[in-house]
N, C-alpha and C positions, 0 to 999 in steps of 0.2 A: 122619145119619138120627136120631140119639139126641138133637140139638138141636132140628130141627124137630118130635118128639114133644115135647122140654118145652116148646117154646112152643106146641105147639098147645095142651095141658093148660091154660097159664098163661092162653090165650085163650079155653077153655070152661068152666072150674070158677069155681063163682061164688065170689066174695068181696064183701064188699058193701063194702069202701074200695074197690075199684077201677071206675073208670070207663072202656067200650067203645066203640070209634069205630069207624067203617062210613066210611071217605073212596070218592069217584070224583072220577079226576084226567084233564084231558086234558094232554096232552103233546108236546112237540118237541125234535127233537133236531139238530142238526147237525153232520154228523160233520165229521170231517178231510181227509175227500174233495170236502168243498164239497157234500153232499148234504145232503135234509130228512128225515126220519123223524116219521111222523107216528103215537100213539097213541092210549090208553085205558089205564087202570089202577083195580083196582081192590082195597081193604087192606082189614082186620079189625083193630084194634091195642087193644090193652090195657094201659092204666096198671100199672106194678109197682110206682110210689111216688112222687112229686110229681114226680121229675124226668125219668123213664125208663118207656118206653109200648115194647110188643113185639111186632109182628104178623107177619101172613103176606097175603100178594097174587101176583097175578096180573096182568098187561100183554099188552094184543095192539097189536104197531107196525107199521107197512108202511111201505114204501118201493118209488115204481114203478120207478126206475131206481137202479144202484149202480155207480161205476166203481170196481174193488180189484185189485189184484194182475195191470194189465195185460188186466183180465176186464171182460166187460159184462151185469152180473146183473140182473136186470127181477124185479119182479114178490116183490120180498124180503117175507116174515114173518115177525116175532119173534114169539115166546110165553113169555117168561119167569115164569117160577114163584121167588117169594122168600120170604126171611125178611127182615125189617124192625127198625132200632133206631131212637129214636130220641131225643135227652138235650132235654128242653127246657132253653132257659136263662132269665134271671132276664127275668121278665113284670109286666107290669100288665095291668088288668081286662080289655081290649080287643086289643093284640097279644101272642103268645106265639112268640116266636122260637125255633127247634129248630136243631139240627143231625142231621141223618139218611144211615145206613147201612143197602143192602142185599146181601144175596147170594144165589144159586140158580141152577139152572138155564135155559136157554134154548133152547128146542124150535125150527130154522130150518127154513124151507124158502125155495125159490129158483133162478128158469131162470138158468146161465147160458150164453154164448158164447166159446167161445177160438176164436182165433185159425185152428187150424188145420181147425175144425168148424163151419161155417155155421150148423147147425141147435139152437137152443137148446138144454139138456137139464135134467130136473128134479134138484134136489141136498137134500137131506133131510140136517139134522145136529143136534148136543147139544152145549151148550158149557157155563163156566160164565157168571154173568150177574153185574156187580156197580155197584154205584150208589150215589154219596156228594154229600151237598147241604147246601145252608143253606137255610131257608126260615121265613116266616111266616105264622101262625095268625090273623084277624081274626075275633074272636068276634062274630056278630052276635046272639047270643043263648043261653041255658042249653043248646040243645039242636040248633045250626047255627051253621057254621060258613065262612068264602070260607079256603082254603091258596092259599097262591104258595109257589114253591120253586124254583130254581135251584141247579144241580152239573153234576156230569160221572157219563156213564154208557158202561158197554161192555156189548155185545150178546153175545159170543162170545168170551170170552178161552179161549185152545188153546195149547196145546204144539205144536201144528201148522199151521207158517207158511204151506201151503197154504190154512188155513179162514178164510173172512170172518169179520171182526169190525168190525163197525161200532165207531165208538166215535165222542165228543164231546164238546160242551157242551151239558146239558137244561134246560128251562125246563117246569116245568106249572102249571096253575091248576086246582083243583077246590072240591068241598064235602067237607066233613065234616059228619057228623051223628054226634051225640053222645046215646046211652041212658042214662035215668037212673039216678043212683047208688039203689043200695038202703039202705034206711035199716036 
């Protein structure tokens, strides 16, 4: 908790070296089940120094059908809530390649069916959430921006081998817009 206060801080107190980014990213994911997981994401990040930007977002993913653990789950929602890194590395004017790390929680819900119960049933859970990529920035201008990015992400990591956890390789494309530095 004491981490997500100091990046929120790091993310609302002004500084005028630092520069704030507002991204929305769409997303896919394919797990290891041979399913698609389709989203939306959305981050606040904040430069801490030419190399390292630190935010926080939010993601809602679905999934209509999920085969896991022998189960037949319909109708999946992720909601994960994160904290964000992210290292750019060495850039020219135009692309900025990053490597990015996140973690947080993951709000699920989800019908499913065993075996021994015909009638679907609703399943409500908390897991943790985490997500690591490579990706690149295409500046199309001071104040906008096209991201691609490609990694692997899990939905619900547990100590408990009964709960779904999606997991994968992801792919997203979105914008970034970029507010200007204060002089």
């Amino acid at each position: 908790m004491k981490y997500l206060l100091s990046i929120l801080l790091i993310l609302f107190l002004p500084n005028s070296r630092s520069t704030a980014q507002f991204s929305v990213q769409y997303q896919k994911l394919y797990s290891t089940h041979n399913d698609w997981f389709t989203g939306i994401g959305i981050a606040q990040h904040k430069n801490i120094n030419q190399r390292f930007s630190v935010g926080v977002g939010i993601e809602y993913s679905h999934a209509p059908l999920h085969n896991d653990n022998g189960w037949v789950l319909t109708n999946l929602n992720f909601v994960p809530v994160f904290v964000d890194l992210k290292y750019q590395c060495q850039e020219n004017k135009q692309l900025h390649p990053y490597i990015h790390l996140s973690q947080g929680i993951s709000i699920i819900s989800y019908f499913r069916k065993d075996n021994s119960i015909q009638t679907p049933y609703k399943i409500k859970e908390a897991g943790y959430y985490a997500s690591g990529g490579m990706g690149v920035i295409i500046m199309l201008n001071s104040f906008i921006s096209v991201d691609v990015e490609t990694g692997i992400k899990s939905f619900h990591i547990s100590g408990n081998d009964l709960e779904v956890n999606p997991h994968g390789v992801a792919g997203s494309i979105g914008i970034i817009f970029f507010q200007k530095r204060k002089k």
